[in-house]
C-alpha positions as CSV (number, residue, x, y, z in Angstrom):
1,X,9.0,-12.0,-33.3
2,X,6.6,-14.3,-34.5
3,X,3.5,-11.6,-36.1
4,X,0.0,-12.9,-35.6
5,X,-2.7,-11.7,-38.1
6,X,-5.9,-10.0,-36.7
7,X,-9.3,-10.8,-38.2
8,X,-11.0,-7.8,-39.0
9,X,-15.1,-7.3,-38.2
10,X,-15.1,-10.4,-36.0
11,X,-18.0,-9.8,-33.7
12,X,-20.1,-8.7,-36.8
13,X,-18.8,-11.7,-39.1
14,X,-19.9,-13.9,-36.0
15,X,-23.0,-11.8,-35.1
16,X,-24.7,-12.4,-39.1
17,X,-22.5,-15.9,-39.6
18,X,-23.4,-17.8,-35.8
19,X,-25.0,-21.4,-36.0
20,X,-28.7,-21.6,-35.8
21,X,-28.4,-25.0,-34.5
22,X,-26.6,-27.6,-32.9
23,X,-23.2,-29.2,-35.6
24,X,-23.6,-27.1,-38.6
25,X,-20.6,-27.3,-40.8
26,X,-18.8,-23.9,-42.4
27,X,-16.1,-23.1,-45.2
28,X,-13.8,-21.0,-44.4
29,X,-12.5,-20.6,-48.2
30,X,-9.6,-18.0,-47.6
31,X,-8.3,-19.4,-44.4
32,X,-5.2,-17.1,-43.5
33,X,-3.9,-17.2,-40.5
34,X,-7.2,-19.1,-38.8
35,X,-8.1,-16.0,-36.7
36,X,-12.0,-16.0,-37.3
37,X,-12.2,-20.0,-37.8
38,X,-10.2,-20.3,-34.0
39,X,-13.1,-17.4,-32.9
40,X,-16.0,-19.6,-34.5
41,X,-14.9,-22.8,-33.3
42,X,-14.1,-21.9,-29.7
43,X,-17.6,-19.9,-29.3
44,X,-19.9,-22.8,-31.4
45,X,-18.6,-26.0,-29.6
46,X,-20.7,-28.4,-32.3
47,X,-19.5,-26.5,-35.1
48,X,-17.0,-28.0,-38.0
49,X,-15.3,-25.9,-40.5
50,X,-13.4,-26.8,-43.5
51,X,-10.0,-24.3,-43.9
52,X,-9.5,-23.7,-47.4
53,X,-5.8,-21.5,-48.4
54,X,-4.1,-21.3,-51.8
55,X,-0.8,-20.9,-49.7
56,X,0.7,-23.5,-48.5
57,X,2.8,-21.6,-45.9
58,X,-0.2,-19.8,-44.3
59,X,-2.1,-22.8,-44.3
60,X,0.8,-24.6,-41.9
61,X,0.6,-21.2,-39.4
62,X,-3.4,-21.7,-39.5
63,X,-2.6,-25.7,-38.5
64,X,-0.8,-25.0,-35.9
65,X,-3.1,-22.2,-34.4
66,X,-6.2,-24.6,-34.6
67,X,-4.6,-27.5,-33.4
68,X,-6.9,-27.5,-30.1
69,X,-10.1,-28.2,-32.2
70,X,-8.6,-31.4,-33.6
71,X,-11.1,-33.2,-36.1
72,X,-13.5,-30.1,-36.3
73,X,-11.6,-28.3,-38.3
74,X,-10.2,-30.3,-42.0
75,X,-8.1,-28.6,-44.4
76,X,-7.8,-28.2,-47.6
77,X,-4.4,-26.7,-50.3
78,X,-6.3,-24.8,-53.1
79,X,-8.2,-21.7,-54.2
80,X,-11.6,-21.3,-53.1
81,X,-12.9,-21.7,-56.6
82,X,-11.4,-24.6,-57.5
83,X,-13.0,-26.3,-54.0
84,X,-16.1,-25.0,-54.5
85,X,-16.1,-25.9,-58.3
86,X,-15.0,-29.5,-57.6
87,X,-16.5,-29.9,-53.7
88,X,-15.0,-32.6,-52.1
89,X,-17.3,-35.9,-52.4
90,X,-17.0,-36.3,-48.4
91,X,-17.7,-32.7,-47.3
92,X,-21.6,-32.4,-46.2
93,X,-23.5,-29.3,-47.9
94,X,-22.5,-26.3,-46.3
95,X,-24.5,-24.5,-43.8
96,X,-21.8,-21.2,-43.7
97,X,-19.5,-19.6,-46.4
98,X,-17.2,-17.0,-45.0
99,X,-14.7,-15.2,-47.5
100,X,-12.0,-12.5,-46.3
101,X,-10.7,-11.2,-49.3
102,X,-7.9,-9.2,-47.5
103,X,-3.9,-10.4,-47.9
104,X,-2.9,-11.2,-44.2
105,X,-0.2,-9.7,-42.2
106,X,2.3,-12.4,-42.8
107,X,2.0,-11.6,-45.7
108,X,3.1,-8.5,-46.0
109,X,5.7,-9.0,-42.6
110,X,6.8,-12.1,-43.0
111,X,6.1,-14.1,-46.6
112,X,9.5,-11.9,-47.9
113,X,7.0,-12.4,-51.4
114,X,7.3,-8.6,-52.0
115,X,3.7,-7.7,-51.1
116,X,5.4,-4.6,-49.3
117,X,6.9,-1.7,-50.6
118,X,8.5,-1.3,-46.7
119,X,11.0,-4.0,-47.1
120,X,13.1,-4.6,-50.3
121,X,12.0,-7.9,-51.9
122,X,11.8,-9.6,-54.9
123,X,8.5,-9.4,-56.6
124,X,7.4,-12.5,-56.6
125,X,3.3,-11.8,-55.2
126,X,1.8,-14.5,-55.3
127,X,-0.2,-16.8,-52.8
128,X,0.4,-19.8,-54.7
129,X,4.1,-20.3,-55.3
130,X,3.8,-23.1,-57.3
131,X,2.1,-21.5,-60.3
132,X,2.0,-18.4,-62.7
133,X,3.8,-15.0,-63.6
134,X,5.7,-13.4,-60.5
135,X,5.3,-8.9,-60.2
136,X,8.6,-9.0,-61.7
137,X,7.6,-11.2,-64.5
138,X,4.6,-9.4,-64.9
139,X,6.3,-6.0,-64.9
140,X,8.5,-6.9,-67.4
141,X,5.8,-8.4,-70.5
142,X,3.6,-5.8,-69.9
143,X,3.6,-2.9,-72.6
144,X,2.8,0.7,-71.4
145,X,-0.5,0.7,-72.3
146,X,-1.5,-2.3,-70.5
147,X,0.4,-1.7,-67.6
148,X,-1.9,1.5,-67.0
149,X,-4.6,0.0,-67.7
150,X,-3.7,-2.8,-64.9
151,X,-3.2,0.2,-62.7
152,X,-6.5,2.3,-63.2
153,X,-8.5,-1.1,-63.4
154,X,-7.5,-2.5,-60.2
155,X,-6.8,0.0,-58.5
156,X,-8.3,3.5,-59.8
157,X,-4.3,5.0,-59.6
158,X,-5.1,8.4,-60.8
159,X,-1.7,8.6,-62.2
160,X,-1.2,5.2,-63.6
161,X,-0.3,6.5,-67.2
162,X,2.7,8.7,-65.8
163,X,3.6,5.5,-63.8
164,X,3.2,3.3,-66.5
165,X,5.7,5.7,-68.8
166,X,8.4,5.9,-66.3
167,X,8.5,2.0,-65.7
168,X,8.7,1.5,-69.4
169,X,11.5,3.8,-69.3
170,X,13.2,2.3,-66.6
171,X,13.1,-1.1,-68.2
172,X,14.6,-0.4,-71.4
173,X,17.4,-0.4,-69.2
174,X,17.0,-2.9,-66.2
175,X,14.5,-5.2,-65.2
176,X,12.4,-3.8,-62.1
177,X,12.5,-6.5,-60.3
178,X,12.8,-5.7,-56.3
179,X,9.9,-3.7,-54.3
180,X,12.3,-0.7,-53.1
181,X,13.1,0.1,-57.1
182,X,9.3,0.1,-58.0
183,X,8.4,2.0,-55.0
184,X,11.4,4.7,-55.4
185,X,10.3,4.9,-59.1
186,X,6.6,5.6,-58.2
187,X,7.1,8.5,-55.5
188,X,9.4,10.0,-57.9
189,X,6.9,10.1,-61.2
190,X,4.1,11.3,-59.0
191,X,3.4,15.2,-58.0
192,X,4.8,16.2,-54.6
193,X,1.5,16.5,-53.1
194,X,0.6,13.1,-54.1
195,X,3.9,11.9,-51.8
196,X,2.5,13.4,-49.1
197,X,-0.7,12.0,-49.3
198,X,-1.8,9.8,-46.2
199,X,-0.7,6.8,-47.9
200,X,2.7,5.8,-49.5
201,X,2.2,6.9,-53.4
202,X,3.0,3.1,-54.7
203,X,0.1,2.0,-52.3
204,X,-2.2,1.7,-55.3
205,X,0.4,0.4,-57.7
206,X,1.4,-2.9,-55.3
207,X,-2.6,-3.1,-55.0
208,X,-3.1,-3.7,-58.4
209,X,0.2,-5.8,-59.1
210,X,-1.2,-8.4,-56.5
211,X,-4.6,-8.5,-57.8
212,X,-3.6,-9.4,-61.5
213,X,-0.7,-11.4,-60.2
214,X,-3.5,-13.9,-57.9
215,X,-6.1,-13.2,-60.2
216,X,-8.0,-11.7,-58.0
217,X,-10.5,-9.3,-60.0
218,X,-11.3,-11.8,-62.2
219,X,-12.1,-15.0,-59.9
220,X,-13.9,-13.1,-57.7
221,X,-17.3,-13.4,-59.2
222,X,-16.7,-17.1,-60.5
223,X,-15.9,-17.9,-57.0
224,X,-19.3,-16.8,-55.7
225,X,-21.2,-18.2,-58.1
226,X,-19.9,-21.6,-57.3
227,X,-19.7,-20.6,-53.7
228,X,-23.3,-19.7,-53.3
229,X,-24.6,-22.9,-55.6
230,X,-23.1,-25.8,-52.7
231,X,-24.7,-23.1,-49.8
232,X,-27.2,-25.5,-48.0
233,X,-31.2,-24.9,-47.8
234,X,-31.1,-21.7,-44.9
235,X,-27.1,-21.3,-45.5
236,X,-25.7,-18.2,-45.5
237,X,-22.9,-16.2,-46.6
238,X,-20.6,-13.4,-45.7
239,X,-17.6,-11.6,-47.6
240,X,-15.6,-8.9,-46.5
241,X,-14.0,-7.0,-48.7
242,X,-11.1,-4.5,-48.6
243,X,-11.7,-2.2,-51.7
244,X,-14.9,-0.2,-53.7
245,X,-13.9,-2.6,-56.7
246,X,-14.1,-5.5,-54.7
247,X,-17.1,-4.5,-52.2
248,X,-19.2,-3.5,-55.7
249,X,-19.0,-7.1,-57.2
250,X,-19.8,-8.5,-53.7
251,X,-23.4,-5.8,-53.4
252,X,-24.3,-6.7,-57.6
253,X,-24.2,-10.2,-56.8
254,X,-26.1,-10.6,-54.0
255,X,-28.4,-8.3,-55.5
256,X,-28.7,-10.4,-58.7
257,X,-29.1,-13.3,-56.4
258,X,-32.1,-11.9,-54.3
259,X,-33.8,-11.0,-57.4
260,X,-33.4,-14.4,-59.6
261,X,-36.3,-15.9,-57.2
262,X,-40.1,-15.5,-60.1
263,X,-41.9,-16.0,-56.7
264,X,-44.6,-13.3,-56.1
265,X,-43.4,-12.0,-52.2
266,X,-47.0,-12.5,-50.8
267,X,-47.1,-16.1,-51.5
268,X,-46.9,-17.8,-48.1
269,X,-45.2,-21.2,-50.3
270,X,-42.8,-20.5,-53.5
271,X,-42.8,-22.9,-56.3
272,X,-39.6,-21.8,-58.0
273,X,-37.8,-24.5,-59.7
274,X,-35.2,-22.7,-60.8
275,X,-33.1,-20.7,-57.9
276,X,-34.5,-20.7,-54.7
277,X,-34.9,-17.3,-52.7
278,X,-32.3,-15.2,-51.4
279,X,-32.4,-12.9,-48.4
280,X,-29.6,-9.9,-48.2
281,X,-29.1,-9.6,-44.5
282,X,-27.1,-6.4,-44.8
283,X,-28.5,-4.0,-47.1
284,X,-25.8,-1.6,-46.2
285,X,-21.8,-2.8,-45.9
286,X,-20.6,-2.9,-42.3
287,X,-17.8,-1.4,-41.8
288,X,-15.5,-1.4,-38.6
289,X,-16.0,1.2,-35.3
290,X,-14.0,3.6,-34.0
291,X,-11.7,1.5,-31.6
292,X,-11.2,-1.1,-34.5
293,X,-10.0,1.2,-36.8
294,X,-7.8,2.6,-34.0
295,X,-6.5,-1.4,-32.6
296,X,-6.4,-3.0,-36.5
297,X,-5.5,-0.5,-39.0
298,X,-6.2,-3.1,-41.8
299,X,-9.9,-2.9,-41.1
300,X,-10.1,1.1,-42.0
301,X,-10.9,-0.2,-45.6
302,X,-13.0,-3.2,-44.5
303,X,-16.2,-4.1,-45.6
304,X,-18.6,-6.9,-44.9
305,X,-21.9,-8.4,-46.7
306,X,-24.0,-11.4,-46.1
307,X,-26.7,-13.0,-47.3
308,X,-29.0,-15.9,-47.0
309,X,-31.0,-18.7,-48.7
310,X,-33.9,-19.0,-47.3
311,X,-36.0,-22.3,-46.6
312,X,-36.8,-24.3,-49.9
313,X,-40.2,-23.5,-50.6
314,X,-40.5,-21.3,-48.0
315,X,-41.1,-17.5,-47.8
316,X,-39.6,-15.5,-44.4
């Protein structure tokens, strides 16, 4: 059975991200699955969206799904930095940016990439097949030292030093190259009580494998910056993130961004020439009810933030 990816914080995503006016055009520059692009474009008939995915096989799923929209909806096979970095030449300015920094079900169910520790895979990891170290590559040119430091850094694994020493161990023999040995090796090196935790004890350790395998961490805040330069006047832009290390670049930056503006707040027209002003529309992160939490169990750890540039040379 085919599994189909829920988009977590919809209705607030939509509520802070809707059109303000008829045929705006949006990015969508971590695609997935489609879920909140098919919500956006069946609710804003005018709208148009450009799908951007690393993965090509994700991508093809999202096709398929948004095949009703036809022409409103373009694609394009590349990370979100690279697009924003180099913006397509035909693509208007855009009026919406919406980043879900989450890994989607398929993923995890269907990708057999060994981004799960409940199904015995190779760890491959990455979104982008074509290019750079798999888990199992990674794992193995790693020394002990950096390997905890991968797992406290991306992850804040408490026990990422005791990790780290048994999988240096375990190497000297074989390579660790499948998801059930790292995840039998982890719940053995940590304390008991850590096993019985409410989440599995490798939780933390795949976490921080996947982020240094995609890069993650350290395109984030590239990927905003060039993000947030091709934002339209009045564009906005949202980000949900799905961890405090994630969610904390997401608030600095936006902050940063809100503050770059030398215009005094009383005066009724700025005459910055340098970045124009930027409105946070969420000065807390928005995080997902009750019933959510209970229907989508990946949006527990959600997080969503979104801000605005306002008018050129205009004050709100």
């Amino acid at each position: 059975m085919e599994v189909i990816h829920t988009p977590v914080l919809l209705e607030e995503t939509i509520q802070h991200l809707a059109p303000r006016r008829e045929g705006e055009f949006m990015v969508d520059a971590t695609l997935g699955e489609g879920g909140h692009s098919a919500a956006f474009l069946e609710r804003f008939p005018t709208l148009r969206i450009a799908g951007v995915d690393a993965d090509e096989e994700i991508q093809g799923r999202a096709m398929e799904r948004l095949i009703p929209f036809g022409s409103r909806i373009c694609f394009y096979k590349c990370w979100a930095e690279e697009f924003f970095t180099d913006y397509p030449a035909e693509l208007p300015s855009p009026d919406t940016i919406l980043f879900d920094l989450g890994i989607s079900l398929y993923h995890y169910e269907d990708s057999g990439r060994g981004f799960s520790f409940n199904r015995d895979e190779y760890l491959d990891m990455r979104i982008d097949t074509s290019r750079g170290k798999t888990a199992a590559e990674l794992i193995a040119s790693l020394s002990e030292k950096d390997f905890a430091d991968l797992l406290y850094n991306n992850a804040g694994e408490r026990y990422s030093r005791r990790i780290a020493s048994a999988v240096h161990r375990a190497k000297k023999h074989s390579p660790i190259t499948t998801t059930a040995a790292l995840a039998e090796l982890v719940a053995i090196v940590v304390p008991a009580v850590y096993r019985r935790g409410p989440i599995h004890p490798a939780t933390r350790t795949f976490q921080a494998l996947r982020m240094e395998v995609n890069g993650e961490g350290e395109r984030l805040l590239s990927m905003l910056e060039a993000a947030f330069k091709r934002l339209s006047p009045g564009g906005r832009m949202g980000v949900i993130s799905f961890h405090s290390g994630e969610d904390r670049v997401v608030k600095n930056f936006f902050r940063d961004k809100s503050r770059d503006s030398t215009c005094p707040s009383e005066a009724p027209i700025c005459r910055n020439e340098g970045n124009p002003p930027v409105n946070i529309l969420t000065r807390k992160p928005i995080t997902a009810g009750k019933e959510e939490c209970r229907n989508n169990p990946p949006s527990r750890s959600a997080k969503f933030r979104a801000a605005e540039i306002l008018g050129i040379g205009v004050h709100s």
